[in-house]
N, C-alpha and C positions, 0 to 999 in steps of 0.2 A: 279502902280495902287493904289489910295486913298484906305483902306480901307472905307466900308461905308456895314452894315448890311442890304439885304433888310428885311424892317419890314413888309412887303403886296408881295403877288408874288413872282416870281422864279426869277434868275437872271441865265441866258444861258452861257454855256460853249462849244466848240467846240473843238476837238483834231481827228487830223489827218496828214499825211505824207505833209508838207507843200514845194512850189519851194520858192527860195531866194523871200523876200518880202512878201508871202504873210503871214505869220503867224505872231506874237505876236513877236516871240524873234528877226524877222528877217531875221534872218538866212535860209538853207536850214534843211530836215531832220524834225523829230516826232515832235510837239507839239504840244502845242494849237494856233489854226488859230484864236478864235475870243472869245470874253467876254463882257456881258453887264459891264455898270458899276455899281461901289461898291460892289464887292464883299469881304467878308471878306478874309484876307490872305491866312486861313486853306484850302480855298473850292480846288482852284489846287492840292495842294499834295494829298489831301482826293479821289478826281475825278481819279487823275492819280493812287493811291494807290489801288483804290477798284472798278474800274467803266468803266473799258478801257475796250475795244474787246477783243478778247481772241481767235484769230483764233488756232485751232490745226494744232499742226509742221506737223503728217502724212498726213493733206492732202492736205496741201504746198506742201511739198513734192512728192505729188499726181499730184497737179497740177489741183486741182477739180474747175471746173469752180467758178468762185461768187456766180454764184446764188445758186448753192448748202448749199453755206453757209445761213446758220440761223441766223435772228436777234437776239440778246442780249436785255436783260433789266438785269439792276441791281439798286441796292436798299440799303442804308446804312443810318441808323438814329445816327451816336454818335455825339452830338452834336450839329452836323450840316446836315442836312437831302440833301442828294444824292438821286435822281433818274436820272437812265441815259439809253440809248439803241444805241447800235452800230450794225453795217453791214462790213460784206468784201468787199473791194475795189479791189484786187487783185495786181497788181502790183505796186510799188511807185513810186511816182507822181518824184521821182530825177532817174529812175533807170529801171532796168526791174526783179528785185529780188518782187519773192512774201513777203503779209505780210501788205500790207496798209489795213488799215481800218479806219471806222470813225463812232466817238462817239459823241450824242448831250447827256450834261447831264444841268439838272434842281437842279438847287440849291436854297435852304429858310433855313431860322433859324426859320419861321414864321410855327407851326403847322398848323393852320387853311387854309393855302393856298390850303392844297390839298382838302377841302371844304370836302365832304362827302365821296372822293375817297379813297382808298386804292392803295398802288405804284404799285402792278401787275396790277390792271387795266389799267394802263398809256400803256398797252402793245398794238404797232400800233396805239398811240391818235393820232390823226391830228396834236396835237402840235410838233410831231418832224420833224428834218428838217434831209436829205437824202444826203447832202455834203456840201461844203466848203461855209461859207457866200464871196461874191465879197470882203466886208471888214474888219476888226477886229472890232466892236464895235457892240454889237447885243444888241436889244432891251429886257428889261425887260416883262416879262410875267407877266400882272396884273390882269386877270382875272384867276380863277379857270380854269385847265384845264379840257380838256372834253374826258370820256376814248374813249376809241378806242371801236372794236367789243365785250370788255367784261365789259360790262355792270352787272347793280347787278342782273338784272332780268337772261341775257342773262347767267350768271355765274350759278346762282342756277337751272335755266333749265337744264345745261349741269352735274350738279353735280347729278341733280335726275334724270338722264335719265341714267346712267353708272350703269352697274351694280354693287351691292354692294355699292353703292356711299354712303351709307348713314354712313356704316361702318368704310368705308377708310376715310370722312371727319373728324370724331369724331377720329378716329385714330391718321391724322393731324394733326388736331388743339391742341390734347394733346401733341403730340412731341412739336410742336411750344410752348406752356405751360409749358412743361417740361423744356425749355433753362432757364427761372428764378428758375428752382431749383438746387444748384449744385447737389443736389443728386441724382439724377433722369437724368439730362439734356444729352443729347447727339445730335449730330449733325445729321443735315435733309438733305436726299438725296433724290432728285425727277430724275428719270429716263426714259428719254422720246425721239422721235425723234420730237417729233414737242413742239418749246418751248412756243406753245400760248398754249395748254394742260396742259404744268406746271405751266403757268402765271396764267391760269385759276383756279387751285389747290390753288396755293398761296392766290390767289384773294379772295376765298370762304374762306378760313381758315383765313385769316387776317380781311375781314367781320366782322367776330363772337369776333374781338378781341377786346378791346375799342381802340378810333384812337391812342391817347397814345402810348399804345401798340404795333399799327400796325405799328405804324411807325417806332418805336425800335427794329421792324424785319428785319433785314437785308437779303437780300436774290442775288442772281447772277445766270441769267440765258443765255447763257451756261457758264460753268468753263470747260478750257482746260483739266488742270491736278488735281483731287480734291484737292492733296496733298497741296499744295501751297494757296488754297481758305481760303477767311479771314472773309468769312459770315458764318452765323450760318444754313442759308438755304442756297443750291445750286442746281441745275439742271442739267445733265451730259445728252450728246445725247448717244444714247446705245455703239456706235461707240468710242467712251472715257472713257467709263464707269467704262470698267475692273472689278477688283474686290467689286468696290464702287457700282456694283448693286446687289453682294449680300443681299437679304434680310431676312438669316437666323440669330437666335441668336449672332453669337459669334463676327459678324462684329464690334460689339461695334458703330452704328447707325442706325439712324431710316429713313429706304430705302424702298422708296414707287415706285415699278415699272411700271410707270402710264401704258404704252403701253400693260404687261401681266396682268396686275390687281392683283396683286399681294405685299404687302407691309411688312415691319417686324412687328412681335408684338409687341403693346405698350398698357403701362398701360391706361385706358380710363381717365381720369379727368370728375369730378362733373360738371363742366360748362359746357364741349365737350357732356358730353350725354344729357343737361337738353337746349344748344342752338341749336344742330345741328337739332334734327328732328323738330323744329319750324324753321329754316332756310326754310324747306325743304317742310312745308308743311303751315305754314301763311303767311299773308302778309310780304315780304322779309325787305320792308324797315321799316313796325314797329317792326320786328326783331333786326334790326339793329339797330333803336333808343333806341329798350328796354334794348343792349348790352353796350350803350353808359351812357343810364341813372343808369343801375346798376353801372357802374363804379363812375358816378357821386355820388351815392350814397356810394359807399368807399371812395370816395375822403375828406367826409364832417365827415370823422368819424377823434379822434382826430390823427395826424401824420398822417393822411392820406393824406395830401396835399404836406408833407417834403418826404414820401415816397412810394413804391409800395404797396398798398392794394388791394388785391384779393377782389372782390365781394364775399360776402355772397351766400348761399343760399336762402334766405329771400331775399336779393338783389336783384337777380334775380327773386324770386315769382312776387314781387311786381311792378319790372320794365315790366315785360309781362303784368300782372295784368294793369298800366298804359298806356302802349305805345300798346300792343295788345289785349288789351280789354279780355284778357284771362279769362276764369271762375275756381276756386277754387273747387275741386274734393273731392280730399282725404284730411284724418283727419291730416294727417302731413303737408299739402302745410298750411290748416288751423288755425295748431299751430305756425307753422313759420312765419306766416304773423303778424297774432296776435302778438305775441312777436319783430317782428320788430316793430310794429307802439307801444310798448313800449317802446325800449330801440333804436330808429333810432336817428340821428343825428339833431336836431331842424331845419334845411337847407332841409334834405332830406324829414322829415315828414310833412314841407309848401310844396313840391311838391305835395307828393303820398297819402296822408293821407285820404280824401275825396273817392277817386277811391278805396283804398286798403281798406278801411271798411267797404263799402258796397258792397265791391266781400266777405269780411269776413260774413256779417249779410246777403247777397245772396245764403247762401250755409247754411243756416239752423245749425249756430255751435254747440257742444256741448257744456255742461257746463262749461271742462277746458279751452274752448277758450274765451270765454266768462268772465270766470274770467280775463284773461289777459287783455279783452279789455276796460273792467270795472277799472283795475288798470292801467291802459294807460288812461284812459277818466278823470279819476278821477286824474292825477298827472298831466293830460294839461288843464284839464279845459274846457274838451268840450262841446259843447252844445247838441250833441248827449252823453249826458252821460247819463240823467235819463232815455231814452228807451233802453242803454245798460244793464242796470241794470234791469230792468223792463222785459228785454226775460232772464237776469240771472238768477232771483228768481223764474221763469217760467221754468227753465232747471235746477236749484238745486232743485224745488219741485219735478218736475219729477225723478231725480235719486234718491231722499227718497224713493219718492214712490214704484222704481221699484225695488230696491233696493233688493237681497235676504235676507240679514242678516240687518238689522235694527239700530242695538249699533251698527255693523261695520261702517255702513251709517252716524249716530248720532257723531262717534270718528272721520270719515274723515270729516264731516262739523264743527267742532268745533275746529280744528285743524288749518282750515285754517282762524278762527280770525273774527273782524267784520266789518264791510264796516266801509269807512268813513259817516258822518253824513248824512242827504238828505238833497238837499238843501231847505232854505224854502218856493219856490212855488212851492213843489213838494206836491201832496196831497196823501196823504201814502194810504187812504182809499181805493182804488182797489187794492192795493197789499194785503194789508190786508186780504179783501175778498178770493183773492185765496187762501191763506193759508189755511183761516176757510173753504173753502170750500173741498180744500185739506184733511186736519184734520176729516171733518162730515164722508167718508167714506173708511178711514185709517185704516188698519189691527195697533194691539195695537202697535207692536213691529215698529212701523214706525210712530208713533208720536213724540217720541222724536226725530227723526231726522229730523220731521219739525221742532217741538218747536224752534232746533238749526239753523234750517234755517230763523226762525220769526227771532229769536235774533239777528244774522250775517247782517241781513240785516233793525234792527231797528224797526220791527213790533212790535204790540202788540195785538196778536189776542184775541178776547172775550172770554170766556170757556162756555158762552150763549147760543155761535154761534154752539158749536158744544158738549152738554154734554155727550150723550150718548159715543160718542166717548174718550171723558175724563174719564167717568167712567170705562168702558172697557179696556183702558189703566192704569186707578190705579189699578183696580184687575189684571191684566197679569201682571203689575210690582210687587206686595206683594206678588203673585202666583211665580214670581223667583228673589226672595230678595235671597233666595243662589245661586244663578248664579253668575259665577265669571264676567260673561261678562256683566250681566245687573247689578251688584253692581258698576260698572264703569257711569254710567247715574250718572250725575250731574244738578240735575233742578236750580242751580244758572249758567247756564249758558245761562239761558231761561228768555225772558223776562216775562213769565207765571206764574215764582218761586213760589210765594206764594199762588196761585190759585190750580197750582199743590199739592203742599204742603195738599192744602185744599182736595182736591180729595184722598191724599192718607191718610188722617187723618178720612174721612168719611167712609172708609173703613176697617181701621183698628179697629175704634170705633164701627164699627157694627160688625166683630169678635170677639173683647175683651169680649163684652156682652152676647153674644151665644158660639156656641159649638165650634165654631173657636178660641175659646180665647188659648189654649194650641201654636197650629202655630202662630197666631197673636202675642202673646208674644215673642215665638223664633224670631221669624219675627224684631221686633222691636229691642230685643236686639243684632242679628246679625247684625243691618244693621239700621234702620231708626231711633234709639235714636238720631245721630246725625244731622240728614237733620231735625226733630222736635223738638230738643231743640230748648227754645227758653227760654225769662227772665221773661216772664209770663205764670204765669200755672194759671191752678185751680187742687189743691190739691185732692178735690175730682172729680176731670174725672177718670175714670178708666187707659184710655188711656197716659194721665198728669203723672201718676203715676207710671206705668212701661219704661214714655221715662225716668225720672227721675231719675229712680234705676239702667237702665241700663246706663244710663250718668254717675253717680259712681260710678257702676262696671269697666267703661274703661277709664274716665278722667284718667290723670297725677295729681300726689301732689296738686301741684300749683292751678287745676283748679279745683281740688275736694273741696279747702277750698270754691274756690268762689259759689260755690251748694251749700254746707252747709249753707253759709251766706244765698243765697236769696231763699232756699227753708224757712228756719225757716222764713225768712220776710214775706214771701209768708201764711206761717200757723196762725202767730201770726196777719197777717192782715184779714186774713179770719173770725176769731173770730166764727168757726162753735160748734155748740151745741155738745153736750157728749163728741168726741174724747178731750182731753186737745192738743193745737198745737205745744207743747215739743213733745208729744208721736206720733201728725200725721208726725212731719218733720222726727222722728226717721223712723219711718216705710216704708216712702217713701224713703225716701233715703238709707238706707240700707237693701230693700226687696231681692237683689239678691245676696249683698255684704255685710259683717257685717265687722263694721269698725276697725283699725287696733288703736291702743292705741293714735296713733299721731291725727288719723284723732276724734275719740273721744275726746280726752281730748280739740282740736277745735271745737267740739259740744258744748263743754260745755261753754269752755271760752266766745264762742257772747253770749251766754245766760247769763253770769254772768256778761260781760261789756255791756249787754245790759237792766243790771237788769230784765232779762225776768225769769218766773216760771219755775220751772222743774220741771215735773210731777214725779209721785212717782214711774212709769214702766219706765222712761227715766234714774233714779239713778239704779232703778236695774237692767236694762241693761250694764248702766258704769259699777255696779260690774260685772257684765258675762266677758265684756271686760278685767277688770284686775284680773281675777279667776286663772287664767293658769299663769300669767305672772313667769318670774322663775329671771329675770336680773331686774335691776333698770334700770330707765331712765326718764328724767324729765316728759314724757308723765305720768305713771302710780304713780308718785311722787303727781303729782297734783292733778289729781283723787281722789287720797289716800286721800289727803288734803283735799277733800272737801265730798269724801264720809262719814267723822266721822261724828258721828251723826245723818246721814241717816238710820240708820236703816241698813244697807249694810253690811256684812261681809268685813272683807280684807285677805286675803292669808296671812299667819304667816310672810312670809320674809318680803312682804310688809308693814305688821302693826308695826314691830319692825324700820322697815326703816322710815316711817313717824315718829314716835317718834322721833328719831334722829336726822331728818331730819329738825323737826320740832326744836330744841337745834339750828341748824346751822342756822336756820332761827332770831332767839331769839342772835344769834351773830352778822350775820349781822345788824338787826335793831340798838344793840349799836356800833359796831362801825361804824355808817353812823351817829348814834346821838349826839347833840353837849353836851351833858349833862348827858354822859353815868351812869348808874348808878349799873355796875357790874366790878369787877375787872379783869383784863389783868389774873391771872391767874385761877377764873373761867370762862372766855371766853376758853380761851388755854382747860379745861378740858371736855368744851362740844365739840369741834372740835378734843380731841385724841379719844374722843366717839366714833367719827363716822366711820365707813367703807370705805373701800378703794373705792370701790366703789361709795358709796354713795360721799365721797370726790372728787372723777374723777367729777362725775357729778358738784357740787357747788362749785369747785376750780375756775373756773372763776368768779363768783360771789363774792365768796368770797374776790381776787383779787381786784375787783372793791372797796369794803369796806373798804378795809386796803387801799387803794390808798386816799376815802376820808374818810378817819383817822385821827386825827396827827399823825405827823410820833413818838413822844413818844411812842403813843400808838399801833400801827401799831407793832412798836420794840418789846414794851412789851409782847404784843399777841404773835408774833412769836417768841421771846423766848423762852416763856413758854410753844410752842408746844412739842410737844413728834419730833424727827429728823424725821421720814417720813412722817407726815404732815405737820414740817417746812416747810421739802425738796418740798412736793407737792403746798406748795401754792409757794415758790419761783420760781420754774418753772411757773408758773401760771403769778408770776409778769414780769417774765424776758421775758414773751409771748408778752407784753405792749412797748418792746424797739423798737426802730424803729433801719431801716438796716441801717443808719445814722444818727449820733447826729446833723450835723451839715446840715441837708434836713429839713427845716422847722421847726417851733417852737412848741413842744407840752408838755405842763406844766404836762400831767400824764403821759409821757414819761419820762420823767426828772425825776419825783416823783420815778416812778417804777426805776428807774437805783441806784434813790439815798437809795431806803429802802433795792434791795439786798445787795448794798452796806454796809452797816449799820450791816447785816447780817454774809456777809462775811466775814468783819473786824474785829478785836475785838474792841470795845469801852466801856468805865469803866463801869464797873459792868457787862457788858455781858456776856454769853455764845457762846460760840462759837460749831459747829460740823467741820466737812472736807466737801469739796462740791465742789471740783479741777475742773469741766467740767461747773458750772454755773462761776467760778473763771477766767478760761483762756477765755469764751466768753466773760465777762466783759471785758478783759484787748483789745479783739480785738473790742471792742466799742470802749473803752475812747481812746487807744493807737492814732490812727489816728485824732481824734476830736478836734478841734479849742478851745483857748483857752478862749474863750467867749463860747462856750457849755460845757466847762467842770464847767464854774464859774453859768452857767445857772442850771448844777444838784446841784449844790455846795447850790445856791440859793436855790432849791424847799425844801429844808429843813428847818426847822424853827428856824432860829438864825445859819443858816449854818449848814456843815456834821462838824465832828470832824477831829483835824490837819492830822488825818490820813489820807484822804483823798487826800489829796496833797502829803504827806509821799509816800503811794503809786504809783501815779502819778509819783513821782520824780524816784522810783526804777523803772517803764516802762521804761520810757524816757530812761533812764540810759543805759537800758537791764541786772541788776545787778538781777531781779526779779526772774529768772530762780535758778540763783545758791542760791537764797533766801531763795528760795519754796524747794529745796533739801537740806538746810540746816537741820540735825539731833537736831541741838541746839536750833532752832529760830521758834518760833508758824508760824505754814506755813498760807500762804494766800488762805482764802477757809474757809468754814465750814468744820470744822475737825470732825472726828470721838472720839465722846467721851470713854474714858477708863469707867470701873466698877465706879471708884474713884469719876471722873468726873462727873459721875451722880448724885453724891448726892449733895442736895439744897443746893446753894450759895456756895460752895468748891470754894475757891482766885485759881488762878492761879499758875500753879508749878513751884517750885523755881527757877529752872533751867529757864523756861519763865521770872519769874520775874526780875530776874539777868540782860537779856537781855535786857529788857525792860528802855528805855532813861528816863531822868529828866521828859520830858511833856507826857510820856507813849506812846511816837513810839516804833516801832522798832528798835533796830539798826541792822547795818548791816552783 
C-alpha cells in the first residue's frame, strides 16, 4: 500500500476475523479486511495497538450472547489521530471458538477534519459501518463526520440534569488537565455499565478543552483488563472493574463512578471552575467558541505556537467577554481584562480589543483600571484614548476628593508619574474646568492631591478660578509646616508651583507683620526658607529677609558662599537710604546664624574684589568674629590684615601673628620678584620668626615662591633657614612631585625634585642637616624614572644641577647607596643633623668628610 497522508478527511480501516480471501493479507484468521487508500504506514500498528475490541475472557467464557456485548469507541491523538468503535461478533467467521469481533477505525493526520466535534461524540455516528465491506478498498471519508445521539446540546442537557453534574464535570475536566502535569497527573477511570454515559462524560469534558487538546486525549471505551490499557482515559463496565472502581484516596487515580455518582477527589483547576458552570448555564456553542478562542489567544503569545500554553485567566475573561457576550462584574475580572488588552499579543488584541473595552468602560471602572487602560491606549495608539483618559481624570479626581487622608492621596498620585502629552486636537479646556471646579469646594488637605492630579495629567488650572480655596489651603498648609506628613507636599510637582508659592507667601507676609510673626518665623525657618528661595529678593520685605537668614542657617559651604555673593549684590543694587548695604546684607544674612571665620572672611573678600564699602558696624562685627579665636587659620589671618587700621581691636595672639605674618608676606613678594632687593639671609630670618603654626599655614605658599625663585636663590633662602623650617618648607616642595616623573611633563615638578635635591646634597659652599625620610622618597622617584626625566630635572635648573647629581644616580643604579648612607666615614645622603660645632656660620666641612671627598667634590665610595 503507497504511503499517501490524507490531508482533508478520514481514511477507513476495517479489522475483523476474515475467511481465505476475504481480507487484506489473504489468508485466513484476524486482520484487516479492508482500507481506503493512502494511508500512511503508522495508521495499522497504531489502529491494531490501541483501537481493537477488547471483548472480556469471563464472559466468553460465559458464553453471553452478542448482544450483551457493548460497543467500543476509542480514541488516540499521537501523531496520528485514531478514532475507532467495535462490537462482538461472537464466534469466528473460520471456527466455532468465541472471540470475533469487528472494529471500523477512522484515521487523519488532518486536525480540522473532526470539524467542531470532539472523538466521544463520534459514539453511534451514522458514519460507522456494523461488518465486513464485500471488498478491501473503502472509500475515504471527505466530509466532517456527524455525531451520533450526543450531540453538544444533547451532552450538556444530560450533564445538567445528573445530579451533582456540575461538580463531577469540573472534577473531570481537572483530572483530564491534570495528565499535562507530571506532578499532579494521574490516570482517569470512568466506571459505568452503559458506555454511551462515559462517552457522554468524555464528550462534555473534552468540549471545554481547546480541539488541540481534545484531541491529544486519548481515551478507550470499554478496556478489558485496566492493567494492560495504553490511554490515559479508560472506561471499565462495573463487571471488569475490580479494584479500578475504587474511588477512595489511596488508588493512586482519578475514578469517577458514573452509575453510583460518586468519584475520587481532585484538585479543581482555574479553567474547570471559570468553564464548567458557563457550559452549563449559556449558550453551549459560544462556550465552546470562547474555549477555543482563549486558547487561540495562548497560541499568539511568544512560544506559544512551538508549545503548550495554558490560557490565562484574562484569556478566558476576554474570550467569554468576545464569543459570549458576557458582562464584567467584579473588580478583579476588571483588572484582568484591563491588563490583558496591555500586555495581549498584537494578533490576539486585532481580535478582542474593541469588544473587551467596552465590556471594561460598561462596568463603570475604577481609577486602577482605568490607568491600565490609558497605558494600553496610550502605547497602541488608540483612537479611544482621549475619552479613556478623560473618565481617568474624572475617577482620579474622585479618589482626591474622597480620599480620608489627603498627603496620603497627594504621595499615591505623584508616585504614579505623568501621562504622556495630549495630543494636539485634544482641547484640555474641559478637563481643566473639572479640576477648577473640583478645587472651588475642596477640604484644604485635598488640594494638593488635585494640584497632583492637574500636573499627571498636563493641566494647568487658574487659582482665579478657585481663590478662596487656595487661600484656605495656604493657611491649613503654614498652620502644619511641623507635620511630618504635610512637610512631604512638594508644590514643584504642580503645574500651579509658582502660584502656590504665591498663596503661601501672602500669608506668611501677613503674619510676619502682626502677632503671628513669632510662628510665621519658626514656620519659615522649619520648612519654607527653601520652597521661597529664590535669586531675587528685596532686602527690605520682612518676609525676603527671614527666607534669607534662614537659607544660611541650613545651606552647606558651597552654597552659603553663593547667598553671600547675591545677597550683597541684592543690597548694593538696592541703594536704599540710611541702612549702608555692607551693614543690611550683614544682617540679613546672618539674623539667625552668625558667621563662622570662613564664611566672614568671604563677606569680606566680594566686598573688597568688588571694590565695594564696608560699613564701620560690618568691620566691627569682623572683629566680634575674630575676638574668641584661640588657633591661626588663613580665615582670621586675613581679617587680621585688613582689620589694621580700622579702628578694630585684635586678640593679642592674633596681633602678634599678623605682624609675622605679615614678614612672610614681605618674603614672598621677593622671592616672586625679579629684582629682589633683600638678602637670602634676611629672608631666612623673617621666616625662623615665624610660628609653627603660623608656617603650617603659608608653607604652601611659601613653596610656590621658592619654586618661581632662581633656584640660586631659592638654595640660599633655604640654607639660611633655621632646620625645622628648612625641613617644613621642603616637605611643602616634595608635596609638588608627581607619583611619576615619567607621566606627563611638568616643569614645577621638575623644579620642585631638582631644589630638594640641591638640599639634600651637599653642593660647595652648602650646609647640609639629616633628612633620611624626604632622602629615600627621592631615590624612589628618580630610581625607576627614564632617562630623559632624569636629564628633564637635570635641566629645570639653571646651567644644570651639580655633577652630584648623576654621582648620585650612579650609587642607585648601582644599589651601592645603602651601604653608603651606613657608612660612619662618608657624609650620608639626606639633610643631616647638625652637631653644636656645625652650627656656627660658614664651619668647611670636617676633615674626616673632607678626606673623602673626590678631586671634583663627589663622594667617593
Amino acid at each position: 500500500m503507497r504511503e499517501q497522508a490524507n490531508e482533508t478527511g478520514f481514511g477507513s480501516l476495517y479489522y475483523t476475523d476474515c475467511v481465505p480471501g476475504q481480507g487484506l493479507q489473504g489468508g485466513a484468521g484476524f486482520q484487516f479486511q479492508a482500507a481506503s487508500p493512502g494511508l500512511p504506514p503508522e495508521a495499522m500498528p497504531i489502529v491494531q495497538r490501541t483501537a481493537l475490541y477488547e471483548p472480556p475472557a469471563s464472559w466468553m467464557q460465559g458464553r453471553r450472547p452478542p448482544s450483551d456485548y457493548p460497543l467500543s469507541l476509542a480514541h488516540t491523538g499521537d501523531g496520528l489521530f485514531v478514532t475507532a468503535t467495535g462490537r462482538y461478533l461472537g464466534q469466528e467467521a473460520n471456527g466455532t471458538r468465541e472471540g470475533n469481533q469487528f472494529t471500523h477505525a477512522l484515521v487523519t493526520k488532518d486536525v480540522a477534519a473532526y470539524g467542531l466535534l470532539r472523538p466521544a461524540q463520534l459514539w453511534a455516528a451514522p458514519c460507522w459501518a456494523t461488518g465486513p465491506a464485500p471488498g478491501t478498498e473503502l472509500e475515504v471519508l471527505r466530509e466532517y463526520p456527524a455525531p451520533g445521539p450526543l450531540d453538544i446540546e444533547t451532552v450538556r442537557e444530560r450533564v445538567r440534569d445528573t445530579t451533582g453534574g456540575q461538580e463531577r464535570l469540573i472534577a473531570l475536566l481537572s483530572a483530564i488537565q491534570h495528565l499535562e502535569d507530571p506532578e499532579r497527573r494521574r490516570g482517569v477511570v470512568l466506571v459505568s455499565a452503559d458506555p454511551e454515559r462515559a462517552a457522554c462524560w468524555i464528550a462534555a469534558a473534552t468540549l471545554l478543552l481547546p480541539q488541540p487538546r481534545a484531541l491529544r486525549a486519548g481515551f478507550k471505551i470499554f478496556v478489558a483488563d485496566a492493567q494492560y490499557g495504553q490511554h490515559d482515559i479508560v472506561a471499565l463496565h462495573p463487571e471488569w472493574a475490580g479494584r479500578w472502581a475504587d474511588t477512595g484516596p489511596g488508588s493512586g487515580l482519578a475514578v469517577f463512578d458514573l452509575d453510583r455518582g460518586r468519584h475520587s477527589e481532585v484538585e479543581p483547576t482555574e479553567a474547570a471552575r471559570f468553564w464548567v458552570p458557563r457550559f452549563l448555564a449559556a449558550d453551549v456553542f459560544d462556550v465552546v467558541d470562547a474555549v477555543e478562542l482563549a486558547s487561540q489567544f495562548a497560541r499568539a503569545r511568544p512560544g506559544g505556537a512551538e508549545q503548550v500554553v495554558e490560557p490565562t485567566a484574562a484569556d478566558r475573561s476576554v474570550a467569554v467577554i468576545v464569543a459570549v457576550g458576557e458582562r464584567l462584574r467584579t473588580p478583579g475580572q476588571l483588572e484582568r481584562v484591563a491588563h490583558w488588552l496591555l500586555t495581549a499579543p498584537e494578533q490576539a488584541i486585532g481580535i478582542a480589543r474593541d469588544a473587551a473595552l467596552e465590556a471594561v468602560l460598561a462596568a463603570s471602572p475604577p481609577a486602577p483600571v482605568l490607568r491600565t487602560l490609558a497605558d494600553a491606549a496610550g502605547s497602541g495608539g488608540w483612537s479611544a484614548a482621549a475619552s479613556i483618559r478623560d473618565g481617568l481624570l474624572t475617577a482620579e479626581i474622585g479618589e482626591a476628593l474622597d480620599a480620608a487622608d489627603g498627603v496620603a492621596a497627594t504621595r499615591a498620585s505623584r508616585e504614579l508619574g505623568s501621562l504622556p502629552p495630549r495630543s494636539d486636537g485634544d482641547d484640555p479646556e474641559p478637563a481643566r474646568s473639572r479640576v477648577e471646579a473640583a478645587l472651588r469646594t475642596a477640604r484644604p488637605d485635598h488640594v494638593p492631591a488635585l494640584l497632583t492630579v492637574a500636573h499627571r495629567h498636563g493641566l494647568h488650572p487658574s487659582p482665579a478660578r478657585f481663590p478662596e480655596a487656595a487661600d484656605r489651603f495656604a493657611s491649613w498648609w503654614v498652620d502644619h509646616t511641623g507635620s511630618t506628613a504635610v512637610a512631604e507636599l512638594d508644590p514643584r510637582t504642580w503645574q500651579v508651583a509658582p502660584e502656590v508659592l504665591d498663596w503661601i507667601r501672602d500669608v506668611l507676609q501677613h503674619r510676619i507683620r502682626g502677632a503671628q510673626r513669632a510662628g510665621a518665623v519658626r514656620a519659615v525657618r522649619a520648612y519654607w526658607w527653601e520652597l521661597l528661595l529664590t535669586e531675587q529678593w528685596d532686602l527690605g520685605d520682612p518676609l525676603d529677609a527671614v527666607v534669607i537668614g534662614a537659607a544660611y542657617e541650613h545651606l552647606p559651604p558651597p552654597e552659603r558662599r553663593t547667598l553671600i555673593r547675591n545677597v550683597q549684590f541684592a543690597a548694593f543694587a538696592a541703594r536704599s537710604e540710611g541702612v549702608p548695604p555692607a551693614t543690611r546684607a550683614w544682617h540679613t544674612l546672618f539674623t539667625f546664624c552668625a558667621p563662622d571665620v570662613l564664611n566672614a572672611r568671604y563677606f569680606l573678600v566680594e566686598l573688597v574684589a568688588q571694590d565695594l564699602p564696608v560699613s564701620p558696624e560690618v568691620w566691627n562685627r569682623l572683629g566680634d568674629v575674630v575676638a574668641d579665636e584661640r588657633t591661626l587659620n588663613e580665615g582670621n589671618l586675613y581679617l587680621a590684615a585688613h582689620l589694621l587700621g580700622k579702628g578694630v581691636a585684635l586678640p593679642p595672639m592674633l596681633a602678634d601673628a599678623q605682624a609675622s605674618d605679615a614678614a612672610i608676606h614681605r618674603v614672598d613678594r621677593e622671592l616672586r620678584s625679579t629684582k629682589p632687593r633683600t638678602t637670602a639671609d634676611v629672608l631666612a630670618t623673617d621666616l625662623n620668626g615665624a610660628s609653627r603654626e603660623l608656617l603650617d599655614i603659608r608653607a604652601d605658599r611659601l613653596a610656590n615662591a621658592l619654586l618661581e625663585a632662581p633656584h640660586d636663590t631659592a638654595v640660599a633662602v633655604l640654607q639660611a633657614c633655621s632646620p625645622p623650617v628648612a625641613t617644613r618648607l621642603l616637605h611643602a616642595l616634595a608635596a609638588r612631585w608627581p607619583r611619576d616623573l615619567d607621566r606627563g611633563v611638568d616643569p614645577v615638578a621638575d623644579r620642585a625634585v631638582a631644589l630638594v635635591f640641591l638640599m639634600l646634597d651637599p653642593v660647595p659652599g652648602g650646609r647640609q642637616v639629616r633628612f633620611t625620610e624626604l632622602a629615600e622618597r627621592l631615590e624612589a622617584l628618580v630610581r625607576p624614572a627614564s632617562e630623559q626625566a632624569r636629564r628633564r630635572v637635570n635641566q629645570s635648573y639653571r646651567g644644570g644641577l651639580p655633577p652630584a647629581w648623576w654621582d648620585w644616580i650612579a650609587h642607585i643604579e648601582s644599589g651601592r647607596l645603602t651601604k653608603w648612607l651606613k657608612s660612619e666615614d662618608r657624609p650620608r645622603l639626606g639633610l643631616r643633623q647638625r652637631s653644636k660645632a656645625d652650627q656656627e656660620e660658614d664651619r668647611p666641612p670636617s676633615k674626616k668628610a673632607a678626606e673623602s671627598a673626590g678631586p671634583s667634590g663627589k663622594r667617593g665610595e
